[in-house]
DRENDO-1510 file (C-alpha; in Angstrom, 1 decimal, always signed):
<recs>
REC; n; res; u; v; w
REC; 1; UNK; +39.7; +56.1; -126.1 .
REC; 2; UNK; +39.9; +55.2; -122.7 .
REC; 3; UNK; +38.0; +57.2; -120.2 .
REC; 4; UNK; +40.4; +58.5; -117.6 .
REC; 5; UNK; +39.4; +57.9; -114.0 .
REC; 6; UNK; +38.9; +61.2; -111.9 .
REC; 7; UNK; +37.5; +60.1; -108.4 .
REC; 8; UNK; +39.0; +57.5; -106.3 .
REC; 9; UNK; +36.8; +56.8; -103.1 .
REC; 10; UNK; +39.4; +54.8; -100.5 .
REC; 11; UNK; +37.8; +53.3; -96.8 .
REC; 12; UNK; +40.3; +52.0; -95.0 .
REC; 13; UNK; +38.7; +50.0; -92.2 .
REC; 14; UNK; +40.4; +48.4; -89.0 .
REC; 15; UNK; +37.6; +46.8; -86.7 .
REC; 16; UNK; +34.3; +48.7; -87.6 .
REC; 17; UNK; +32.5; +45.9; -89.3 .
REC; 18; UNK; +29.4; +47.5; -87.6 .
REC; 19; UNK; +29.3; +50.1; -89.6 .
REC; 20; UNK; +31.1; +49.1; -92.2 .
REC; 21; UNK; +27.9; +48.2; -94.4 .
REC; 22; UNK; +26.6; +51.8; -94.2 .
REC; 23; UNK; +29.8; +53.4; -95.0 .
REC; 24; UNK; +29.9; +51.5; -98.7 .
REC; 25; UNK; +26.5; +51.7; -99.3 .
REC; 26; UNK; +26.3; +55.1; -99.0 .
REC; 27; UNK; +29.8; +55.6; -101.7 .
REC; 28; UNK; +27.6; +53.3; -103.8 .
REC; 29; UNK; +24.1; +55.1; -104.0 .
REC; 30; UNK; +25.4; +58.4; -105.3 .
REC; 31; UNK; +24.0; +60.7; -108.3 .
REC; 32; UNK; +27.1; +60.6; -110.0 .
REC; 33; UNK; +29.6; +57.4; -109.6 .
REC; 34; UNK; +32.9; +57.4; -108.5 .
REC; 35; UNK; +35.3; +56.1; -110.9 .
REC; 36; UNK; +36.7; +53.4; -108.5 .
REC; 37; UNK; +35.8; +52.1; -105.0 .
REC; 38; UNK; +38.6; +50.1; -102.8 .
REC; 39; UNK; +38.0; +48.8; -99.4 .
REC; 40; UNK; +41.4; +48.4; -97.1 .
REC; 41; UNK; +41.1; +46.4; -94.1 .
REC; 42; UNK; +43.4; +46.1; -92.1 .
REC; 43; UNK; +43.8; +43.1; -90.2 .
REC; 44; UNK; +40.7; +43.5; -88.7 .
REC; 45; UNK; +39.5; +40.9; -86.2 .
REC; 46; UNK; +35.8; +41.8; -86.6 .
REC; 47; UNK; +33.2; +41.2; -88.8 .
REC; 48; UNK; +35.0; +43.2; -91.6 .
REC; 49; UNK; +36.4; +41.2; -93.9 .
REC; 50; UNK; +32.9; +39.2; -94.1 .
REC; 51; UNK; +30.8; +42.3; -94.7 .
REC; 52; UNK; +33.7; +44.2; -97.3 .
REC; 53; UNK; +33.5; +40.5; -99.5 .
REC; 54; UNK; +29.3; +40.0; -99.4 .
REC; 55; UNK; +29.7; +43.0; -102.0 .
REC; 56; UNK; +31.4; +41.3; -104.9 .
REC; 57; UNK; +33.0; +43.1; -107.1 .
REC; 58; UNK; +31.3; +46.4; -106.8 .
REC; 59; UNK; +33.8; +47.1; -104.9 .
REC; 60; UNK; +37.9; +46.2; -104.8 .
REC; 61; UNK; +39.2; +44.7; -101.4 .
REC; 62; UNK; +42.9; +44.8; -100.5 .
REC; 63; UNK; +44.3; +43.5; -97.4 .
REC; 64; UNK; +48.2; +45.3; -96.5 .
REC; 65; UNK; +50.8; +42.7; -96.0 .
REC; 66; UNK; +50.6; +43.2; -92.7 .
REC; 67; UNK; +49.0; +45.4; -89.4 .
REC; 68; UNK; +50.2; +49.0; -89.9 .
REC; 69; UNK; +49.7; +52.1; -88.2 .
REC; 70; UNK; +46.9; +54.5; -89.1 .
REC; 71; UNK; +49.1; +56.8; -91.3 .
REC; 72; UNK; +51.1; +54.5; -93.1 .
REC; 73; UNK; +47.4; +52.6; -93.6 .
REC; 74; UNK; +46.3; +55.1; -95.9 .
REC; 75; UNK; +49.2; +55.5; -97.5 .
REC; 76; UNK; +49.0; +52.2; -98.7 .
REC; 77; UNK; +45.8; +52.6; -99.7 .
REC; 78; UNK; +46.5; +55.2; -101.7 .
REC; 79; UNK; +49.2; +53.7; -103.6 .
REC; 80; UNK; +46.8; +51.6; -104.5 .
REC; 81; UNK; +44.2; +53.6; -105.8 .
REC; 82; UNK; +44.3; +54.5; -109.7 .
REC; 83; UNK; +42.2; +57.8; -110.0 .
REC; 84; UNK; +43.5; +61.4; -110.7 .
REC; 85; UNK; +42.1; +62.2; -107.5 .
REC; 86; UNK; +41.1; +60.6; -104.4 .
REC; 87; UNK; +38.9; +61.1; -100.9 .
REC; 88; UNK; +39.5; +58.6; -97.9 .
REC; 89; UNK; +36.4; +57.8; -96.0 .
REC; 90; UNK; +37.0; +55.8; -92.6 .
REC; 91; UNK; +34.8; +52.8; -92.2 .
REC; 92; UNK; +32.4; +54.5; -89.8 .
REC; 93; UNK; +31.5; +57.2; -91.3 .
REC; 94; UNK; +28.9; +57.8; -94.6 .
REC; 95; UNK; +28.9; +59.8; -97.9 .
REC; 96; UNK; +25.7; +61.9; -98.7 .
REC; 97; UNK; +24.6; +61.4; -101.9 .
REC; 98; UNK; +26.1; +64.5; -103.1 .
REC; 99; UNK; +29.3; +63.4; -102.1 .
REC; 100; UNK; +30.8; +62.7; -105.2 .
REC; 101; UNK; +29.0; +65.4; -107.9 .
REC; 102; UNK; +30.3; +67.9; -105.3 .
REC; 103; UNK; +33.7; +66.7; -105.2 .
REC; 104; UNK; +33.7; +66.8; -109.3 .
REC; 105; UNK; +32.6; +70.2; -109.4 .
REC; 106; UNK; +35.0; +71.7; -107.6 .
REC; 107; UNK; +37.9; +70.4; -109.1 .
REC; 108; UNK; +36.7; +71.7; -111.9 .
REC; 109; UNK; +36.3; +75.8; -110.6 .
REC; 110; UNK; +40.6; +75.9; -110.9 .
REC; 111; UNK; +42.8; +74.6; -113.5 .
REC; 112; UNK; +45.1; +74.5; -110.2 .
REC; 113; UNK; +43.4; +73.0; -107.7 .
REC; 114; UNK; +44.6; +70.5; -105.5 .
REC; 115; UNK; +42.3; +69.7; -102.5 .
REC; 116; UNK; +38.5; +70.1; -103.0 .
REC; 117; UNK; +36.5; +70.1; -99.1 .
REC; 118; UNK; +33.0; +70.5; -97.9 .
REC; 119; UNK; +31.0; +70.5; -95.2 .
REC; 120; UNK; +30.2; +67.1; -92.8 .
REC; 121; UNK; +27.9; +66.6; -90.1 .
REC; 122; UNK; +28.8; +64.6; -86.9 .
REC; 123; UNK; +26.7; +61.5; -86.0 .
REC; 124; UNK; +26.6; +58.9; -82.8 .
REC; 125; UNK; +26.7; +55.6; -82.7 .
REC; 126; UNK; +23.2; +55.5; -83.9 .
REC; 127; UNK; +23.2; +57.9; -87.0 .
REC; 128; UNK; +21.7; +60.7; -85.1 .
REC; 129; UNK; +22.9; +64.0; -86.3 .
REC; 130; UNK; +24.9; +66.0; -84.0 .
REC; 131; UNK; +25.6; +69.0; -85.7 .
REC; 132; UNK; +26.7; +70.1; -89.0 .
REC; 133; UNK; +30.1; +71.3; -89.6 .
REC; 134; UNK; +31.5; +73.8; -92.2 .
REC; 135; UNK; +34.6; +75.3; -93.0 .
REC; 136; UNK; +32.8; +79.3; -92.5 .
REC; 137; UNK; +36.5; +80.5; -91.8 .
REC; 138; UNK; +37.8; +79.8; -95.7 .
REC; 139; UNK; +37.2; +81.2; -98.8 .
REC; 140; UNK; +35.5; +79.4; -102.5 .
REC; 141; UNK; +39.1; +79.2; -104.0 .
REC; 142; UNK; +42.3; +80.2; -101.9 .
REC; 143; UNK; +45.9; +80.7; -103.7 .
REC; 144; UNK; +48.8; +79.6; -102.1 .
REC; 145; UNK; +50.8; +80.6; -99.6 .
REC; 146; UNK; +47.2; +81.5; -97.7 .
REC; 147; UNK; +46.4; +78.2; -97.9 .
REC; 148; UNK; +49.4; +77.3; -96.0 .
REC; 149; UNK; +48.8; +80.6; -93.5 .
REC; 150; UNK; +44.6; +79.7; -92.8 .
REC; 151; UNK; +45.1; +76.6; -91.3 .
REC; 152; UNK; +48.1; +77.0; -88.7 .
REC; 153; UNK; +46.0; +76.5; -85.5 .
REC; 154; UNK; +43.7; +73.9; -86.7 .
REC; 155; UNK; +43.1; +71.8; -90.2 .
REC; 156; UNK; +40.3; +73.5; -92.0 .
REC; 157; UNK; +39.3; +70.4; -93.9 .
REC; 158; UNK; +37.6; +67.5; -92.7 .
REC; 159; UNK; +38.8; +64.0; -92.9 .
REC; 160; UNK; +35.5; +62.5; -94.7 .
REC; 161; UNK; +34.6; +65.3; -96.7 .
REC; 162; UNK; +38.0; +66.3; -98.9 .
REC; 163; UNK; +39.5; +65.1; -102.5 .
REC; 164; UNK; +43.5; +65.9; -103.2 .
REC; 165; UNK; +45.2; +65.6; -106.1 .
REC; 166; UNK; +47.1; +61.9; -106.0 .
REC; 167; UNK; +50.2; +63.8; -107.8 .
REC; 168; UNK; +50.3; +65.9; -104.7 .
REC; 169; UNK; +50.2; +63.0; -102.5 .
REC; 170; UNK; +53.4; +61.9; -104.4 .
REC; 171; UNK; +55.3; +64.7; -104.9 .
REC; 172; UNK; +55.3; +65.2; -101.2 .
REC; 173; UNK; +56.1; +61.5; -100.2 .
REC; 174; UNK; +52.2; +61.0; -99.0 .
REC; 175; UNK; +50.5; +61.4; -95.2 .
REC; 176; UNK; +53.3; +61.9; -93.1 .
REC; 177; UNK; +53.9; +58.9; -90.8 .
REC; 178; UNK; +55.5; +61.2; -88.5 .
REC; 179; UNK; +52.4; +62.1; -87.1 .
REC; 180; UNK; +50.4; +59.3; -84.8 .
REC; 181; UNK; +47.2; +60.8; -84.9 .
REC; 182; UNK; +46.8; +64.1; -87.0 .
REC; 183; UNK; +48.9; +62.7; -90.4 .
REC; 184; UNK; +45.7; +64.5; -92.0 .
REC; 185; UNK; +46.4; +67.6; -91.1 .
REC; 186; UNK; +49.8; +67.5; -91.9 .
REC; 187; UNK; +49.1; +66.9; -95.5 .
REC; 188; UNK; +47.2; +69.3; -96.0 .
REC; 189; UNK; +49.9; +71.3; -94.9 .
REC; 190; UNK; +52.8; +69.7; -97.2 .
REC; 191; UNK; +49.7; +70.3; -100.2 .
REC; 192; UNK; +49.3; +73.7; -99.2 .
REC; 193; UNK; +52.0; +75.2; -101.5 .
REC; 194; UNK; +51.2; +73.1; -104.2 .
REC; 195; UNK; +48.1; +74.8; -105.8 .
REC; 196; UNK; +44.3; +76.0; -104.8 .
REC; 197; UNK; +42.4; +74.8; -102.3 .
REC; 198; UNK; +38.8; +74.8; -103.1 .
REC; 199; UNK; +35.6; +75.2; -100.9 .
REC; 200; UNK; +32.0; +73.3; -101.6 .
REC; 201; UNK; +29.9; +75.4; -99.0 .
REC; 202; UNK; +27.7; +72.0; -98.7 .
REC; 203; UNK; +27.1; +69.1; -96.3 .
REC; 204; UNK; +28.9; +66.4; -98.5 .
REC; 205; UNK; +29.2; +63.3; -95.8 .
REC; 206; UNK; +28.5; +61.9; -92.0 .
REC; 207; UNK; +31.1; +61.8; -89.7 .
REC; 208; UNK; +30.4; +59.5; -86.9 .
REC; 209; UNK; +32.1; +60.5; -83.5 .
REC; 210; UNK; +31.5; +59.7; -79.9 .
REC; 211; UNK; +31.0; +55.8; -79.2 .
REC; 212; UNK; +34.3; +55.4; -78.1 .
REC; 213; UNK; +34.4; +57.9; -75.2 .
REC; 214; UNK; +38.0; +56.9; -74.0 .
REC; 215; UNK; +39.3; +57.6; -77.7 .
REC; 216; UNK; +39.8; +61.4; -76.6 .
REC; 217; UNK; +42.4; +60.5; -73.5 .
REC; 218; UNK; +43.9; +57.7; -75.0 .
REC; 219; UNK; +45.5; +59.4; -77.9 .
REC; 220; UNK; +46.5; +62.5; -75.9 .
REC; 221; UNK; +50.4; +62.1; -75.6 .
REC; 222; UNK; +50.6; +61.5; -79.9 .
REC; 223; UNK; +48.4; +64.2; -80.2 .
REC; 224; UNK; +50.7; +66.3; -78.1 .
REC; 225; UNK; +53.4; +64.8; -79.7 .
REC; 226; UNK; +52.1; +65.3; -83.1 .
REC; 227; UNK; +51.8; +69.0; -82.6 .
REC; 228; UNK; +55.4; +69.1; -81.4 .
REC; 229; UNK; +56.4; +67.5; -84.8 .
REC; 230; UNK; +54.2; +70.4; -86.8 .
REC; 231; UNK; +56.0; +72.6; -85.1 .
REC; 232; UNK; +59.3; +72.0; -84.9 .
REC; 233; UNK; +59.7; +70.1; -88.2 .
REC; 234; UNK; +56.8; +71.0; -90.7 .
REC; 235; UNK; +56.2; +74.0; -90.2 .
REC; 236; UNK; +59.6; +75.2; -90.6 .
REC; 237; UNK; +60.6; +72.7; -93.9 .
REC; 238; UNK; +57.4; +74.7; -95.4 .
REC; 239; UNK; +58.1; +78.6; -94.2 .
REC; 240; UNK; +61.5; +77.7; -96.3 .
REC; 241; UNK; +59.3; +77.8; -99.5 .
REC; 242; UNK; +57.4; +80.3; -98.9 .
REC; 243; UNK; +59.1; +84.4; -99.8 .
REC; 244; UNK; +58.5; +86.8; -96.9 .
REC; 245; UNK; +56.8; +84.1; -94.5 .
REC; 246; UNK; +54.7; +85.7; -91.7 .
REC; 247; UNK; +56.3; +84.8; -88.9 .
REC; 248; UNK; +54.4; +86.6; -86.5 .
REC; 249; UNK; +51.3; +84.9; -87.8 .
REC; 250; UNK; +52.7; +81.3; -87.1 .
REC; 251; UNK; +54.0; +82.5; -83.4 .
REC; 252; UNK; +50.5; +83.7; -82.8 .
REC; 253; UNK; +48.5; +80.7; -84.1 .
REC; 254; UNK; +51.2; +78.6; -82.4 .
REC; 255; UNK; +50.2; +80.6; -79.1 .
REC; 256; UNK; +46.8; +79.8; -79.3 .
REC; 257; UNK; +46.5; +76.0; -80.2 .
REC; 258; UNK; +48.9; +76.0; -77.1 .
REC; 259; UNK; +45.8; +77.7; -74.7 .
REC; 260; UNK; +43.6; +75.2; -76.2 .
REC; 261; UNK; +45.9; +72.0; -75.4 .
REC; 262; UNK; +46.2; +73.6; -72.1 .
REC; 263; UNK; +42.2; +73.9; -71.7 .
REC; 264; UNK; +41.8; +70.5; -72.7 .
REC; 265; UNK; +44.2; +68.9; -70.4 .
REC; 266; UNK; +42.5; +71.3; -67.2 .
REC; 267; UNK; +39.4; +69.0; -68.2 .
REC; 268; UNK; +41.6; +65.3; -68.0 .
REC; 269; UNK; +41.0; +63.5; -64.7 .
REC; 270; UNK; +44.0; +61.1; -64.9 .
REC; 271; UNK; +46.8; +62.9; -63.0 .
REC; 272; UNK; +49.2; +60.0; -64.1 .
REC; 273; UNK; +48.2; +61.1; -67.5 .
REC; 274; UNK; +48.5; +64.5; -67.5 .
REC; 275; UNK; +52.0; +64.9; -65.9 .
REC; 276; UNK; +53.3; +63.5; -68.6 .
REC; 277; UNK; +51.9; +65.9; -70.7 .
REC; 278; UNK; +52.6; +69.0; -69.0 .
REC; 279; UNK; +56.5; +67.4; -69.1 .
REC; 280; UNK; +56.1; +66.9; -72.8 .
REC; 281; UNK; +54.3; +70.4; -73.3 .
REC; 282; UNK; +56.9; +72.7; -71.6 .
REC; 283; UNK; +59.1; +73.4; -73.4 .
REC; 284; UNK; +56.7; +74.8; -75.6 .
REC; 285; UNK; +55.6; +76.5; -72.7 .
REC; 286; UNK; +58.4; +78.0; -72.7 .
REC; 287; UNK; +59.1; +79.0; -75.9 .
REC; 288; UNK; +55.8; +80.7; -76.9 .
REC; 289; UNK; +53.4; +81.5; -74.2 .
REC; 290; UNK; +55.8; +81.0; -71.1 .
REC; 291; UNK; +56.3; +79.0; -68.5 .
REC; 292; UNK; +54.0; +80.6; -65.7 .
REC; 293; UNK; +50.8; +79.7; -67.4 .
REC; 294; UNK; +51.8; +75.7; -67.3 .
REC; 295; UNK; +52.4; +76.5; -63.7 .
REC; 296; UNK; +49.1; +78.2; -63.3 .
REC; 297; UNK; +47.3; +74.9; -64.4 .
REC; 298; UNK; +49.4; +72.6; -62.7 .
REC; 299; UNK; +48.6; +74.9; -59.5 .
REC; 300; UNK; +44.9; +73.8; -60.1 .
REC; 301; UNK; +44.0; +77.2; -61.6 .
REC; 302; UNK; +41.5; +77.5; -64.3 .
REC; 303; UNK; +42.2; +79.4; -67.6 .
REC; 304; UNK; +39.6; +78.7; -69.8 .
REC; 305; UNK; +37.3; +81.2; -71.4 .
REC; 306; UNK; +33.9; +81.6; -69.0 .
REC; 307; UNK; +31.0; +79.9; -70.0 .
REC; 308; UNK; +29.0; +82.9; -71.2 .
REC; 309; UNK; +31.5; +83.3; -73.8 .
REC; 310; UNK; +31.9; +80.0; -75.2 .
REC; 311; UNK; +27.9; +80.3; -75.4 .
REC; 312; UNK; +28.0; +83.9; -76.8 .
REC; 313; UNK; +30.8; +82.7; -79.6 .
REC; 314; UNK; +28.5; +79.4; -80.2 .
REC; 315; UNK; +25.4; +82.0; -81.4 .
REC; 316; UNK; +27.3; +83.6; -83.3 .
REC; 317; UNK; +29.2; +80.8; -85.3 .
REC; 318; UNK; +25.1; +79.8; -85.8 .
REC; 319; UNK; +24.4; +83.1; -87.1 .
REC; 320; UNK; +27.4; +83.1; -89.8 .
REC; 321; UNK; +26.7; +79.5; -90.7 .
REC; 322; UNK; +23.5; +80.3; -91.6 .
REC; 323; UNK; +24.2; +83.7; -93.6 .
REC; 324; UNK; +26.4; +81.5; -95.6 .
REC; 325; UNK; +23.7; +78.8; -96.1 .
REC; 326; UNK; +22.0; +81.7; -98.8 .
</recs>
């Protein structure tokens, strides 16, 4: 009989040869194997291609036919990957060497689960830890449609440290290319009716952030964009599924990521920059939290919570994180 493959582990890799070594390493030194390893780069002009091939065939290397965007890049490398399930892991970042035991054992806590995520910590350019990041806000197992409702502000699964059913990816014509920057987020929100999503309250992988300082600004307007596309096209093609949706509940998270965007652009020093998002942003304004608090910023005024509560609601993230470490 032949043994059917569970655990894909996909890196797709554009330019991050530096790191790239680490990244399969770690996938390879794990306590339990995954059932298949593929390396994606795409086009890179770096060093990639020569570190991906000094590992022979412990691991496969596929090359798309040509440059493509970061979206329809893992789609591609999906289609190419042969396990039940999957995990992406960008060539930066690392696996602990849990990553893969974890992963297994909580697909197995629902006959209908469909995305398995844990915890990751952030790293610099040099490996040092930054801090460590769970998902406190979700629960060990969550049913549909709450899976769909707890992540409307925000995606409550992190890009290195999640599994998803590959029949999901299919059945909901994979990451949508739609979305520039967030695609990740949006399929967690085309899985979300699909079946349970499942919580591994552990630190599962290493997500490196920060080296490329300018990464922030420069994808602002397709992150802006992006959320414009969640709202006025996802959101809606997945309330349609769902009986009795909670509207209110969507209007209010909707609400709220718009104060955030609205922080984050009081702290962007390229006025060239930021007019064209406040153009791109109000209608939104308008719709949900009106127009006067667009005006407010652009009037120079400040809006963001006051330091003493950011450092108050810091604490006591720290203090649930570490109730839920027991």
């Amino acid at each position: 009989m032949i043994n059917k493959k569970i655990l894909s582990i996909g890196i797709p890799v554009y330019n991050q040869g530096e790191y790239l070594k680490r990244t399969i390493d770690s996938v390879l030194n794990q306590k339990i194997n995954a059932d298949e390893i593929v390396v994606s780069n795409n086009w890179s002009t770096d060093s990639t291609k020569i570190v991906a091939e000094a590992f022979g065939d412990r691991i496969k290397l596929i090359t798309p036919p040509k440059y493509l965007p970061r979206t329809e890049h893992w789609n591609f490398l999906v289609s190419n990957l042969k396990s039940e399930w999957f995990s992406l892991l960008s060539g930066d970042d690392e696996a602990k060497p849990n990553f893969v035991k974890t992963i297994k054992q909580g697909i197995k806590k629902s006959p209908s689960a469909v995305l398995v995520r844990g915890g990751a910590e952030s790293i610099d350019k040099d490996g040092n830890v930054l801090n460590s990041n769970y998902m406190l806000s979700v629960k060990e197992i969550t049913h549909p449609p709450q899976t769909f409702y707890e992540q409307l502000a925000n995606p409550k699964t992190n890009f290195a440290a999640f599994a998803l059913r590959k029949s999901v990816w299919e059945s909901v014509n994979g990451f949508p290319v739609s979305l520039k920057v967030n695609g990740d987020w949006g399929m967690w929100l085309k899985a979300s009716l699909h079946g349970d999503f499942i919580y591994q309250h552990n630190i599962i992988s290493r997500y490196r952030t920060g080296y490329r300082p300018n990464l922030k600004n420069e994808n602002l307007i397709n992150e802006l964009k992006d959320d414009l596309t969640m709202y006025n096209k996802i959101f809606p093609d997945i309330l349609q599924k769902i009986s009795n949706p909670n509207s209110k509940k969507v209007q209010r998270a909707i609400k709220n990521r718009f104060i955030r965007r609205l922080e984050w652009l009081e702290k962007v020093d390229d006025t060239i920059l930021k007019n064209t998002a406040y153009e791109l942003v109000e209608p939104w304004a308008i719709k949900y939290v009106g127009k006067n608090i667009l005006q407010r910023i652009k009037n120079g005024e400040i809006i963001s919570q006051p330091l003493w509560f950011q450092l108050i609601k810091a604490k006591v993230r720290i203090l649930y994180q570490w109730i839920r470490s027991f």
